[in-house]
C-alpha positions as CSV (number, residue, x, y, z in Angstrom):
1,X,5.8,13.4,14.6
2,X,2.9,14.4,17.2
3,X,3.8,11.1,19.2
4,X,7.7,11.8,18.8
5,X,7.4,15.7,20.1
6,X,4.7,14.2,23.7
7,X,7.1,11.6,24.4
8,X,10.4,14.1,24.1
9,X,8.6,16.5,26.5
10,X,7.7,14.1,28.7
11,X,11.6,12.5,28.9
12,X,12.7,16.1,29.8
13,X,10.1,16.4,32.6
14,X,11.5,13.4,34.3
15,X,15.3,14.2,33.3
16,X,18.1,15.1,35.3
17,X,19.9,18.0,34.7
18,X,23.1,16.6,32.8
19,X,21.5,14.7,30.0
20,X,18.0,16.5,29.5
21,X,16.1,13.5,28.9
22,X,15.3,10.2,30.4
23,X,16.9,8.4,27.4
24,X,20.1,9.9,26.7
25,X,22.1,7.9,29.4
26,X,25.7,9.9,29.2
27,X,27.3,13.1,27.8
28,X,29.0,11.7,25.1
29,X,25.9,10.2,24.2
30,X,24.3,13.8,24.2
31,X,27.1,15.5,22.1
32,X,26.3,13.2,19.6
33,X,22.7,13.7,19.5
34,X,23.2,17.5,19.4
35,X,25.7,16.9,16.4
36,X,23.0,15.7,14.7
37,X,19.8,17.6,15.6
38,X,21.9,20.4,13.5
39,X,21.9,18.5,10.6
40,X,18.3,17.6,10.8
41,X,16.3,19.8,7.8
42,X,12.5,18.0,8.6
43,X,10.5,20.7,11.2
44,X,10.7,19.2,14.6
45,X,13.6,16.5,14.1
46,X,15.5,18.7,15.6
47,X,14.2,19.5,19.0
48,X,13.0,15.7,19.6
49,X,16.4,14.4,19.0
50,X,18.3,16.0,21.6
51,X,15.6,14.0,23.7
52,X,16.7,10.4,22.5
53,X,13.5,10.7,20.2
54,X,13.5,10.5,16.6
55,X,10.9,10.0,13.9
56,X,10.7,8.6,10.3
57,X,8.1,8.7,7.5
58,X,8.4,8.9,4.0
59,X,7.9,12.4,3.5
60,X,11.2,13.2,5.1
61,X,13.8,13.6,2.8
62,X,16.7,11.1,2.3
63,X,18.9,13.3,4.6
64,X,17.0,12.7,7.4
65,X,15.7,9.5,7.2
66,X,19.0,8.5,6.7
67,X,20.7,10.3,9.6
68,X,17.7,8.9,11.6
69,X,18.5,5.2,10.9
70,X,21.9,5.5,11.3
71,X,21.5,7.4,14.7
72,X,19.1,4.1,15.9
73,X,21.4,1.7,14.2
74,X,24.4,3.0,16.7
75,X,21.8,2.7,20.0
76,X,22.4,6.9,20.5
77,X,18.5,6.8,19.7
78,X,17.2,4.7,21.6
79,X,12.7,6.1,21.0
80,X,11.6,6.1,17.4
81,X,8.5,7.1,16.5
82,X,7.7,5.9,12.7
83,X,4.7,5.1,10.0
84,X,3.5,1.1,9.4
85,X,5.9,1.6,6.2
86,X,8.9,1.3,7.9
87,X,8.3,-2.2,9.0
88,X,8.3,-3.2,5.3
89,X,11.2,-1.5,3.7
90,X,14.0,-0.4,6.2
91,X,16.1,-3.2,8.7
92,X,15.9,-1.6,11.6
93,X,15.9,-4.0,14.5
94,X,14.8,-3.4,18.2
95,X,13.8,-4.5,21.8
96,X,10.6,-3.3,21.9
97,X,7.7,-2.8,19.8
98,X,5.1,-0.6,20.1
99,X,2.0,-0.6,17.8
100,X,-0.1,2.7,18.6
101,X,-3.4,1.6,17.2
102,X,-4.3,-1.2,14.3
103,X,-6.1,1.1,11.6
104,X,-4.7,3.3,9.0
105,X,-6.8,5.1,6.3
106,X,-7.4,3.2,3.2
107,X,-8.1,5.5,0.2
108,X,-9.2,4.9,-3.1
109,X,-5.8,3.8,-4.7
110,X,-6.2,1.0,-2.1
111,X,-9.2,-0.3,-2.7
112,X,-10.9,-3.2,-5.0
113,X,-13.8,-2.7,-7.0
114,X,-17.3,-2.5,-4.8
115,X,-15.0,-1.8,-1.3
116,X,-15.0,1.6,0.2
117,X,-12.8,3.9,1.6
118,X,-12.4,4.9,5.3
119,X,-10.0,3.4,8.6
120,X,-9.2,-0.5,7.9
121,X,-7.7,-2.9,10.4
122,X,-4.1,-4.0,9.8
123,X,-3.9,-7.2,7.4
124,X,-2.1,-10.1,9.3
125,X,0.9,-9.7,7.7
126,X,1.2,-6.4,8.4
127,X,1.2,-6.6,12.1
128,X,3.4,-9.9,11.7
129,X,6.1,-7.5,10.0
130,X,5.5,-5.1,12.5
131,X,6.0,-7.0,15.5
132,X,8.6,-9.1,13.9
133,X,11.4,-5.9,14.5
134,X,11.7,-7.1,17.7
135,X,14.1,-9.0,19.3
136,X,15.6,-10.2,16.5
137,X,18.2,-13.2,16.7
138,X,21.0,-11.9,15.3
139,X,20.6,-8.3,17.4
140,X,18.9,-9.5,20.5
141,X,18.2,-12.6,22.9
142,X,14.2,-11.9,23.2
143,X,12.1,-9.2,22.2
144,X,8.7,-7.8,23.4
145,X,5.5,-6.4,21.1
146,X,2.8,-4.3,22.6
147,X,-0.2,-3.9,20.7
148,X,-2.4,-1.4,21.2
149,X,-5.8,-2.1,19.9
150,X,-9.9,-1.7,20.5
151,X,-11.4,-4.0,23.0
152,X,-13.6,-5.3,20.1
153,X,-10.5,-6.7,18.5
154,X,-8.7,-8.2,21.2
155,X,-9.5,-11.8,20.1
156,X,-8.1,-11.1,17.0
157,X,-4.4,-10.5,18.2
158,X,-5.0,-13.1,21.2
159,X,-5.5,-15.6,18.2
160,X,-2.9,-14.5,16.0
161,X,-0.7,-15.3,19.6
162,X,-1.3,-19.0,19.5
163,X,-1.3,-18.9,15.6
164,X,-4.2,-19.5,13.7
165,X,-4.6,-21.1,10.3
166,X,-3.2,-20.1,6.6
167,X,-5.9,-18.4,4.4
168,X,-6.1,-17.9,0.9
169,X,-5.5,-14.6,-1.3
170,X,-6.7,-15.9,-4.2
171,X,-10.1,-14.0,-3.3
172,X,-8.5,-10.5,-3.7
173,X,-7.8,-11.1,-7.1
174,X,-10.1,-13.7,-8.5
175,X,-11.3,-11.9,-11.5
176,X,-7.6,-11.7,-12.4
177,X,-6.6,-15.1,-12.0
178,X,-9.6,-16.3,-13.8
179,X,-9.3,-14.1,-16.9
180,X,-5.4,-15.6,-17.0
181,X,-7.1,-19.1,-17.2
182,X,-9.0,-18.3,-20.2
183,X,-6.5,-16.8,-22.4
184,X,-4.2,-19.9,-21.7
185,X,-7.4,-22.1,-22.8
186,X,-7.3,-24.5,-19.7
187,X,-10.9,-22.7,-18.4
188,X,-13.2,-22.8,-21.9
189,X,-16.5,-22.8,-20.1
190,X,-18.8,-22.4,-16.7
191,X,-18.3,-26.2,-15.9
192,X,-14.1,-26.2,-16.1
193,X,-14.5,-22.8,-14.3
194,X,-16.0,-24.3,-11.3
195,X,-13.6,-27.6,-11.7
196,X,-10.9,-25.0,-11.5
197,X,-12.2,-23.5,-8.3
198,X,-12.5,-26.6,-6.7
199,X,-9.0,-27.6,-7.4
200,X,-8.0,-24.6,-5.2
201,X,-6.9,-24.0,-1.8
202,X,-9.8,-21.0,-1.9
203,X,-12.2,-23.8,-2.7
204,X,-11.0,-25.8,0.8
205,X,-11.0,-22.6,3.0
206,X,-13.8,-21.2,1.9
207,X,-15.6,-24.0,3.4
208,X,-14.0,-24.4,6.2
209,X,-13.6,-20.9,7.3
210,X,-16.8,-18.9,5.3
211,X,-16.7,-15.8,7.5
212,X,-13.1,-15.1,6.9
213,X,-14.7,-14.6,2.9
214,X,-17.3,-12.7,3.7
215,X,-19.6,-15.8,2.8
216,X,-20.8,-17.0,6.1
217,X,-24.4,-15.4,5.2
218,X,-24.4,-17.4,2.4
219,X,-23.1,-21.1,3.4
220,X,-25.3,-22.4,6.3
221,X,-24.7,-25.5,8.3
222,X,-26.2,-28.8,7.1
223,X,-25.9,-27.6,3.6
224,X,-26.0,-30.4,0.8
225,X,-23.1,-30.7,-1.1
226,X,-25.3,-29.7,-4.7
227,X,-26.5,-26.4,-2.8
228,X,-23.0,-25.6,-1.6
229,X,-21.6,-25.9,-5.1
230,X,-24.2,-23.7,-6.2
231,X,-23.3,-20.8,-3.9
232,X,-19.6,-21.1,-4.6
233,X,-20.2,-21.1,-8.3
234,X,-22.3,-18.0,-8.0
235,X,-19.9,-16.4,-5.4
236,X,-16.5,-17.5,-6.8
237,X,-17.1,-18.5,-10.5
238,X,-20.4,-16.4,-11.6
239,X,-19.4,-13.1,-10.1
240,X,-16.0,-12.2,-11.9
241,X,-17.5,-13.9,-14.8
242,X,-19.9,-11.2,-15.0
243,X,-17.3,-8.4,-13.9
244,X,-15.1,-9.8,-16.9
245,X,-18.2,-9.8,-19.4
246,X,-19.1,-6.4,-18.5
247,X,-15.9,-4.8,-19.3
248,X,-15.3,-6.7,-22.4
249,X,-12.3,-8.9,-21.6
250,X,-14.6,-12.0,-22.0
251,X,-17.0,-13.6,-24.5
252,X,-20.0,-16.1,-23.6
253,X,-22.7,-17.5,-25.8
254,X,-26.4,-17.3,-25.6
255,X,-26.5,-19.5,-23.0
256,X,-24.0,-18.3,-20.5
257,X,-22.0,-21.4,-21.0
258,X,-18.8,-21.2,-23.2
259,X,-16.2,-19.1,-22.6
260,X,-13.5,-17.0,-24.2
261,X,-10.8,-14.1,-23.3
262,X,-11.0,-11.3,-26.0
263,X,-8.5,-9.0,-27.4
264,X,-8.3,-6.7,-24.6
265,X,-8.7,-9.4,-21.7
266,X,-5.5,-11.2,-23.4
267,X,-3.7,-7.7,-23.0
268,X,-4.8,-7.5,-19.4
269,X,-3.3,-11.3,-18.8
270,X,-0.1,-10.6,-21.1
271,X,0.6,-7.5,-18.9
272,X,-0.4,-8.5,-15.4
273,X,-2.8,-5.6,-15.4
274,X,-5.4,-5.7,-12.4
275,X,-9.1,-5.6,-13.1
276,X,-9.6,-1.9,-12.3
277,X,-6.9,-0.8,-14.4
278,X,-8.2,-2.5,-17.4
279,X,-11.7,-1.6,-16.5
280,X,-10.5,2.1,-16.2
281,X,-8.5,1.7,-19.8
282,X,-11.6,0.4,-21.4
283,X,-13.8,3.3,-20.8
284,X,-11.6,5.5,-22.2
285,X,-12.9,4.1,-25.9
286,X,-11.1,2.9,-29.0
287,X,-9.6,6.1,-29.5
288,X,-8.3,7.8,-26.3
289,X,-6.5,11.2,-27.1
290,X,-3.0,10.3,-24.8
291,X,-3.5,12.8,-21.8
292,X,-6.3,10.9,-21.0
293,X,-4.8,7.7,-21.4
294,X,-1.9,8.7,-19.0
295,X,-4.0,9.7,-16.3
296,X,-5.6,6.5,-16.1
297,X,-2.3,4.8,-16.5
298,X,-0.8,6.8,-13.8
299,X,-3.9,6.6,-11.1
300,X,-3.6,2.8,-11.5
301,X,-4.1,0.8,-8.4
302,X,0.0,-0.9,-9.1
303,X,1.2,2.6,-8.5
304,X,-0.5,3.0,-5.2
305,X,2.7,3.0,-2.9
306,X,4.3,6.1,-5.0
307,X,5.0,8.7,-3.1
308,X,5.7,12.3,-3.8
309,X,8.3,13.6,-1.4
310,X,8.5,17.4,-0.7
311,X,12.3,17.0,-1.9
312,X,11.0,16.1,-5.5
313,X,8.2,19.1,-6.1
314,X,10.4,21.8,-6.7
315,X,11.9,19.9,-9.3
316,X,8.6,18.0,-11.1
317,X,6.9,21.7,-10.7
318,X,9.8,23.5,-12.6
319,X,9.6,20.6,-15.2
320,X,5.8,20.6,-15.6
321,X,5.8,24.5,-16.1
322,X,8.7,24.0,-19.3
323,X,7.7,25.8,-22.4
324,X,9.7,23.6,-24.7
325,X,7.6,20.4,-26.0
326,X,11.1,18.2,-26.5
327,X,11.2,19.0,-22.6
328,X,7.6,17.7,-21.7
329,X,5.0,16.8,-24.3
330,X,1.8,17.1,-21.7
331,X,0.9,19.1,-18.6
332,X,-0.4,18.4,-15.7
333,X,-3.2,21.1,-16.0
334,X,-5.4,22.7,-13.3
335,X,-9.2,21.5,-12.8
336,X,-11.9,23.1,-10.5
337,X,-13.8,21.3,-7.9
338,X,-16.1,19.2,-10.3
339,X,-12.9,18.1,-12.1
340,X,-12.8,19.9,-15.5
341,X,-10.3,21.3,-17.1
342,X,-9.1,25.3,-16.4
343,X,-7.6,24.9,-19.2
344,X,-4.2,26.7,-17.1
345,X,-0.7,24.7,-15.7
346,X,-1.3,23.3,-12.2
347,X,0.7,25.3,-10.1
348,X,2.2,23.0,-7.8
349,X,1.9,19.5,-7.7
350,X,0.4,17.6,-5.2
351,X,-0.1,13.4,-5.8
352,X,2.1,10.8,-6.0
353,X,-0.2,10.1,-9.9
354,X,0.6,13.8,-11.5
355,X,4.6,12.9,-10.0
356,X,4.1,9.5,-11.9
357,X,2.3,12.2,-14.8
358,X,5.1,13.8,-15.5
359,X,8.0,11.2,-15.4
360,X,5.9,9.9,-17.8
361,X,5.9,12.7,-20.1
362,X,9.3,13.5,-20.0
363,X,10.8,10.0,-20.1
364,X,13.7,9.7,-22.8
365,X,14.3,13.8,-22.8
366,X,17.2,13.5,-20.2
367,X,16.0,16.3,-18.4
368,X,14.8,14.2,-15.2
369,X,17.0,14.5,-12.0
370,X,15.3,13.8,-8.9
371,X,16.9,13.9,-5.8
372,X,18.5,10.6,-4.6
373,X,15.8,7.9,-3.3
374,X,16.1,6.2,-0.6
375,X,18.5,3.7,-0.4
């Protein structure tokens, strides 16, 4: 929006009188932009699309997102300004791309067990999508990507230029795809574990490329082949072993040596639950009163890309303040700063997890209606 609002004053500083800005090319073009820029309900959309500018995130609500795409679909906008989200979701094609910076925040929703929090670097993929708007072949002949990025990095998108080679993802979720081995029964012990990892495409990368794993302090050149199984089978075998064993979704015996999904570890396989999740339901005891369960269920990392739209809150705020229990069985209830309870309704919602909180609750009263999502 900042970005959208610089570049809109800017194009009216170096306008001519007829059109106001530097990318509205006619008057026809300009009636049609002003036609819209009364529609617009976000603060700001408004004033920059009169420019030729327009933004898009997805707090805007339907409305304007939609009148937004449509508006860039036709070529009467030709700037817009938009969040790393759009590249994944919404076909909207163009000539040029521009990506202002490679970080975004990660926050706790994001992250796997042991990372932190704080500015990340675009994965791969993510820049690939980004990049890949433009030109595309049914829509354009060529197409141009500027990336804007810290000198430090520069390698890293001169590489990805020329193309660089295919990497595993098994990493990311190891402890997951391990635990799903056991309940099958084709991993029964430490020994079948590690045959298992060595049968994977981790097992040749990791090798190959150890710094992309975060394991290049650990293999060193010249290494024998006995003490480079032993670091991969404490890296990649021994390490979610133990993160399996200590929330209870795996048995060993005395000697470390067999192996065995339990009751709960089977539910985590049978229900493509990630580790944390499980982990999370676990502590909660054999007995969780439901609130609690909820919560957990509802801050789980597969929820992360909810989103609670301003359009929605009016309506999930009304709900969550309903006297009738048929209407909504549990509140989302106020805490102070160390996180217990006021024991008083939260006034106004704020996360995409109380959002998730109460559809929750109130699922098979009928009383839901949320505005209409994005299409």
């Amino acid at each position: 929006m900042d970005t959208a609002a610089i570049l809109a004053k800017e194009a009216a500083a170096h306008s001519n009188a007829s059109t106001r800005s530097v990318f509205v090319k006619s008057a026809q073009q300009l009636q049609r932009l002003q036609a819209a820029s009364s529609q617009a309900k976000a603060k700001g959309l408004g004033a920059v699309l009169v420019a030729g500018v327009g933004f898009h995130n997805a707090a805007m609500e339907p409305e304007d997102r939609e009148l937004v795409e449509s508006l860039f679909k036709a070529n009467d906008l030709p700037v817009l300004c938009t969040t790393s989200t759009l590249a994944m979701g919404v076909n909207l094609p163009a000539h040029l791309v521009v990506i202002k910076g490679t970080t975004r925040y990660v926050g706790d929703s994001e992250t796997a067990p042991g990372e932190t929090t704080g500015y990340k670097e675009y994965t791969q993929t993510e820049v690939l999508q980004m990049v890949g708007r433009a030109g595309r072949p049914q829509f354009d002949n060529e197409g141009v990507a500027v990336i804007m990025t810290s000198k430090d990095n520069t390698h890293r998108y001169q590489r990805m230029m020329t193309g660089q080679p295919v990497e595993s993802c098994l990493m990311a979720n190891l402890a997951e795809h391990l635990n799903a081995e056991l309940v099958l029964g084709t991993i029964q012990d430490v020994p079948m574990a590690i045959q298992w990892i060595k049968s994977s495409f981790l097992y040749t990368r990791v090798r190959t490329n150890p710094s992309h794993y975060g394991l290049a302090h650990k293999l060193k050149p010249g290494m024998s082949q006995a003490e480079l199984d032993g670091v991969l089978k404490s890296q990649l075998i021994m390490q979610p072993v133990s993160q399996l064993l200590e929330y209870g979704l795996a048995t060993t015996d005395e000697d470390s040596y067999s192996l065995a999904a339990t009751k709960a570890g089977k539910l985590m396989a049978n229900h493509f639950l990630k580790l944390r999740t499980m982990a999370s339901i676990v502590k909660l005891g054999q007995q969780p009163n439901m609130p609690s369960l909820l919560r957990v269920i509802c801050g789980a990392e597969e929820f992360r890309n909810a989103s609670l739209r301003r359009c929605e809150r009016k309506v999930l705020n009304d709900i969550n303040h309903a006297t009738d229990p048929q209407q909504l069985r549990y509140h989302v209830m106020a805490t102070r700063d160390d996180g217990t309870a006021t024991g008083k309704l939260k006034e106004r919602l704020t996360s995409p997890q109380e959002k998730l909180f109460v559809l929750v609750s109130t699922s098979g009263s009928g009383m839901l209606r949320l505005p209409k999502p994005e299409s």
